[in-house]
TORSEPA-558639 format. One line per field, with one value per residue (C-alpha): residue in three letters; y, z, x. Coordinates in steps of 0.2 Angstrom, whole numbers, plus 5000, padded with zeros to 4 digits. Layout:
N
bapa: ALA|...
v: Y|...
w: Z|...
u: X|...
//
This chain:
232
bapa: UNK|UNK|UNK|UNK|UNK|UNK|UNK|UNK|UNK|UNK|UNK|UNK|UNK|UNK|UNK|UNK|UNK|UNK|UNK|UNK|UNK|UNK|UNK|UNK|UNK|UNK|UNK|UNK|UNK|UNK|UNK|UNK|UNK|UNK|UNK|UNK|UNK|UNK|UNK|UNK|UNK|UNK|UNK|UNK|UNK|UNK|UNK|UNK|UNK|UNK|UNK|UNK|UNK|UNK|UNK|UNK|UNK|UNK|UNK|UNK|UNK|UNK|UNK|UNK|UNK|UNK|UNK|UNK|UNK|UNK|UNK|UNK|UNK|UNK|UNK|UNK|UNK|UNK|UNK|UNK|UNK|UNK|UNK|UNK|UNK|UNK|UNK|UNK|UNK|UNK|UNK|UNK|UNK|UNK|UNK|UNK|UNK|UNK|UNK|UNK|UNK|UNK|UNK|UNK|UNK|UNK|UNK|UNK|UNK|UNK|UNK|UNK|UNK|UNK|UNK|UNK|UNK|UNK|UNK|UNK|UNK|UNK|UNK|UNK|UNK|UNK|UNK|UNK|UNK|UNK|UNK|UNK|UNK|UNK|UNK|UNK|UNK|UNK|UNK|UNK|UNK|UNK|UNK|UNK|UNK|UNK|UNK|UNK|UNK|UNK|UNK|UNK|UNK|UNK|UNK|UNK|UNK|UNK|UNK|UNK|UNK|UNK|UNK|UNK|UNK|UNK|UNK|UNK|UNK|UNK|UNK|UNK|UNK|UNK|UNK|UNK|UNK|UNK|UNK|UNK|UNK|UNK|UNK|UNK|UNK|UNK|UNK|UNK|UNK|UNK|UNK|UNK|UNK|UNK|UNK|UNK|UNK|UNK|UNK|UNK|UNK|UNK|UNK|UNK|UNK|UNK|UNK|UNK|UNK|UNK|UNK|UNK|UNK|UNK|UNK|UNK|UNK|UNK|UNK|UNK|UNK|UNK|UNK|UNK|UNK|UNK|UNK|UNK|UNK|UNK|UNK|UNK
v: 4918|4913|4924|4926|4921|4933|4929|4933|4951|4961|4976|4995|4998|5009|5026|5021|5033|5026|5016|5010|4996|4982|4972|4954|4945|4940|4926|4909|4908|4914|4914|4899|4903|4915|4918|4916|4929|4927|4934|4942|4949|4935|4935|4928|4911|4914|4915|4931|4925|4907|4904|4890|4893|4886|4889|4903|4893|4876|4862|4846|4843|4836|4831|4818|4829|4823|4832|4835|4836|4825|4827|4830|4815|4816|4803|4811|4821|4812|4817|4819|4826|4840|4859|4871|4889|4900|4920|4925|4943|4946|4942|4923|4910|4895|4878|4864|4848|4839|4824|4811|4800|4782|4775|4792|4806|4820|4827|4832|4846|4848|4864|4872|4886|4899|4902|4909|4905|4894|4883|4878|4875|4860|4861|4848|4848|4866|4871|4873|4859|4869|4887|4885|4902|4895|4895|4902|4896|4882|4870|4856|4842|4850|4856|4852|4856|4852|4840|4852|4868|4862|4859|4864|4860|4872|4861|4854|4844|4835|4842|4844|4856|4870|4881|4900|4905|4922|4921|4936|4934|4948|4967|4977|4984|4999|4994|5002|4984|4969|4954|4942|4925|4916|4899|4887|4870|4854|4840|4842|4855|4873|4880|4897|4904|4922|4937|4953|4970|4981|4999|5003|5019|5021|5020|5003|4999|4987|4974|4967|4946|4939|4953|4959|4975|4968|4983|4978|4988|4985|4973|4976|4970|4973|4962|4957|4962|4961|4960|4977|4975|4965|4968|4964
w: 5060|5042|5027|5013|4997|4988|4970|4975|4978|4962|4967|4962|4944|4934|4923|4905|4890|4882|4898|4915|4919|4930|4940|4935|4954|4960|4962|4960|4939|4927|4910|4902|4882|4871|4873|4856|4853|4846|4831|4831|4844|4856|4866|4883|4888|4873|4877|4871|4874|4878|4885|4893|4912|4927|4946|4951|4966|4969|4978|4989|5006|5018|5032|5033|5040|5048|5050|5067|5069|5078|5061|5046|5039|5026|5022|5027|5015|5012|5010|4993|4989|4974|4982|4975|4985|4987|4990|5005|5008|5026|5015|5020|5012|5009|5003|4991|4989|4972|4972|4962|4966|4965|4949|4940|4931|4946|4960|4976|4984|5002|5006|5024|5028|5039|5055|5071|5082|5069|5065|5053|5047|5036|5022|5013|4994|4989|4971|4960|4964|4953|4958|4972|4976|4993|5005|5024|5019|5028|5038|5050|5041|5028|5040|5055|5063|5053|5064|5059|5050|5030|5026|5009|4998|4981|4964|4951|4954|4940|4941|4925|4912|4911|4902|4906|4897|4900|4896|4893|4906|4904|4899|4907|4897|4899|4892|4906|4913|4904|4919|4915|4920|4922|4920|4919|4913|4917|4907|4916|4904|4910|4929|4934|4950|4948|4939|4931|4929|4917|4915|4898|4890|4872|4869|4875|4893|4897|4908|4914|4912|4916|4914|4898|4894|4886|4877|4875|4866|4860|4848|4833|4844|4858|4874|4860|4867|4857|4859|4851|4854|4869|4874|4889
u: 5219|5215|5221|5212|5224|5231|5228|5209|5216|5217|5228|5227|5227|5235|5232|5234|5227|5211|5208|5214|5222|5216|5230|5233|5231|5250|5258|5254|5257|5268|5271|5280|5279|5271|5251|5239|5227|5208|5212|5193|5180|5174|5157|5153|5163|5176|5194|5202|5219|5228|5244|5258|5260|5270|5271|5280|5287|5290|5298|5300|5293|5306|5299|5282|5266|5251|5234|5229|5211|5195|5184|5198|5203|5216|5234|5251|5262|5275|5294|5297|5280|5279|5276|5269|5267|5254|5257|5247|5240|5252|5268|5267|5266|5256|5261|5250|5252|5243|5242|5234|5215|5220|5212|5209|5217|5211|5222|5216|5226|5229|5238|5247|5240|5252|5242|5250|5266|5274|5257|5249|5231|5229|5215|5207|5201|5205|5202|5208|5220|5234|5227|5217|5209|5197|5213|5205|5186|5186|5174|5172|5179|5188|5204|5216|5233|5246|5258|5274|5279|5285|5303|5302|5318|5320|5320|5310|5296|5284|5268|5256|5258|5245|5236|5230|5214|5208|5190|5176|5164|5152|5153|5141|5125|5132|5149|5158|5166|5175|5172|5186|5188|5206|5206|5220|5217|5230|5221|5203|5195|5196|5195|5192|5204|5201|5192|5197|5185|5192|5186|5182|5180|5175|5195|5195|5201|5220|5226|5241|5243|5256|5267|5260|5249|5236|5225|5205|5193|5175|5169|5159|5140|5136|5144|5159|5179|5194|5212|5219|5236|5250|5265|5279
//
């Protein structure tokens, strides 16, 4: 059985005074320095706020793994291969693997998938490859058994650095919803793994990213958002 990954999920939100809050989806980034601020509105496909990230998780794989499947063709994992995990909905937890095309400056990512009785569903190309949001949409050609369960060692790995951009998407005509897109970027221009709707009133509405409260309210025309105030 496939599960869906959970930083498509976006939680309950919270009651907040001049707003409510949307939850930031869990897991797979976190903050690694302080986030800049557009210092006035933005319209659609402008980025109200960037910021340095990392993966929450990561490791080494210790063990070599083979795909296992009559249509998936994909080359082992490697001991020694940079981790990176992957909260799932059930508590599990998936594990990604990016790793570099030959000749180019792109990374392919294949990530295990937890499936039942200590398996583990191998899928090809996801995307993202540093925040891959299409874990459990898969197809002929694009998946297989993984030959073992991961051995994952704890420590540092090299893995590019990133950038989180929080970009407006769309407020509604009504300007009752903020859409949000979050991109993070590693050299390849901007990517989007997941969305926020945040419900605006005419006191603004708020969000929490990456631990912080960020405070949204109206811009000065119509479809136009600004960054009131952030804090931790």
């Amino acid at each position: 059985m496939h599960w869906r990954s959970a930083i498509v999920a976006l939680g309950l939100g919270w009651a907040l005074a001049g707003g409510a809050w949307a939850a930031q989806p869990s897991g797979i980034l976190i903050a690694d320095g302080a986030a800049s601020f557009a210092p006035a509105p933005v319209g659609a496909g402008q980025a109200l706020l960037t910021m340095s990230v990392r993966h929450a998780r990561v490791g080494w794989l210790a063990n070599r793994i083979t795909i296992d499947s009559v249509f998936g063709r994909d080359p082992p994992l490697e001991v020694g291969q940079p981790l990176f995990a992957v909260p799932m909905e059930n508590g599990a937890t998936a594990w990604c693997a990016p790793r570099l095309v030959a000749g180019t400056s792109a990374y392919r990512t294949t990530c295990l998938t937890p499936s039942h009785a200590g398996l583990y569903e191998w899928e090809i190309r996801r995307s993202p490859a540093m925040a891959p949001s299409d874990l459990g949409q898969v197809n002929m050609g694009t998946s297989g058994q993984a030959s073992d369960a991961p051995v994952v060692r704890p420590g540092s790995v090299r893995l590019p650095p990133m950038t989180l951009s929080v970009i407006l998407n769309d407020v509604s005509q009504e300007g009752l919803t903020c859409d949000l897109d979050l991109a993070v970027d590693w050299g390849d221009g901007p990517q989007v793994y997941d969305h926020l709707a945040v419900a605006m009133t005419p006191r603004g509405g708020a969000a929490r990213i990456m631990g912080m409260a960020v405070k949204l309210s109206a811009g000065p025309r119509a479809g136009q958002v600004r960054v009131r105030r952030a804090w931790f």
